[in-house]
C-alpha positions in Angstrom: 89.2 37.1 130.9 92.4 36.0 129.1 91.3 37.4 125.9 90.5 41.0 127.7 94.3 40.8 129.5 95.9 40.1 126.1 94.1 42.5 124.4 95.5 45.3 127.4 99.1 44.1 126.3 98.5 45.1 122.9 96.6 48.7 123.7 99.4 49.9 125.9 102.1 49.6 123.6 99.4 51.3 120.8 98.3 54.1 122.7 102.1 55.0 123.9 103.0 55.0 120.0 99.7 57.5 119.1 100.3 59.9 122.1 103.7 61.1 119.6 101.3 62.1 117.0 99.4 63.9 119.0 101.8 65.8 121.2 103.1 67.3 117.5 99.6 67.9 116.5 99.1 70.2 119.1 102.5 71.7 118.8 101.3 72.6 115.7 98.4 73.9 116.7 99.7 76.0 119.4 102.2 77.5 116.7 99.2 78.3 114.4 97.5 79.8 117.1 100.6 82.6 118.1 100.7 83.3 114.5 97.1 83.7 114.6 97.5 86.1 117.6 100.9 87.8 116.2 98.6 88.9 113.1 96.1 90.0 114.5 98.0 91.9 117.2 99.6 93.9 114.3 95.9 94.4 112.0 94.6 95.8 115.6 97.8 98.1 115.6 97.1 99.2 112.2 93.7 100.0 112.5 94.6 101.8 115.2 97.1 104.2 113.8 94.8 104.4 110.9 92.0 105.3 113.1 94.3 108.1 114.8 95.3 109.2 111.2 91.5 109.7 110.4 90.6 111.9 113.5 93.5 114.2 113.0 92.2 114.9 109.9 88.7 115.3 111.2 90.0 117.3 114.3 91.8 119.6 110.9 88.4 119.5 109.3 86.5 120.9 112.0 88.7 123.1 112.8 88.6 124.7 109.2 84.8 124.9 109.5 84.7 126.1 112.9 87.4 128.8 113.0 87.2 130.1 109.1 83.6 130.1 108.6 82.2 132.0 105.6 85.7 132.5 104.7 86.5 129.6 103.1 83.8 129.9 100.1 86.1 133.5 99.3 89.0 131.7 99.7 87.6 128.6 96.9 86.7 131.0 95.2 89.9 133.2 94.7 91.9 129.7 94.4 89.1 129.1 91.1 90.3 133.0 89.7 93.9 132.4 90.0 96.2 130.9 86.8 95.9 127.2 87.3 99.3 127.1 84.8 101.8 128.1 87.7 100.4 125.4 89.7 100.2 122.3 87.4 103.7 123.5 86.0 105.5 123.1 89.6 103.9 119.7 90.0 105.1 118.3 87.2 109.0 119.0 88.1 
């Protein structure tokens, strides 16, 4: 029994010393984990908007296809007969 109460003496003093450790550990941790959140917080945002981005441009798509019909093959085509030159030239400036 002596041996057990001596050996309590010596495990208090140890376990007060490791709970310091510890207690920044999971400060850590914690910190890592709002980060963690933070970014992905912001990718979810970013998808979103990108997602938006892509259904206006869908929405504009279907549109065109919808609302111009047949028209849009003359309209390829008379962009195809025009002088490309006037075009490429204004780009460049």
């Amino acid at each position: 029994m002596n041996d057990v109460a001596s050996w309590i003496w010596v495990l208090i003093p140890l376990a007060a010393i490791s709970i310091a450790p510890f207690k920044m550990w999971l400060r850590i941790k914690e910190r890592q984990l709002e980060k963690q959140s933070e970014m992905t917080a912001e990718k979810s945002a970013q998808y979103a908007a990108h997602t938006e981005r892509l259904e206006q441009r869908m929405r504009v798509l279907e549109r065109i296809v919808t609302d111009k019909g047949m028209d849009i093959s003359d309209e390829i085509e008379r962009l195809r007969d025009s002088d490309p030159a006037p075009r490429i030239a204004e780009r460049t400036r």
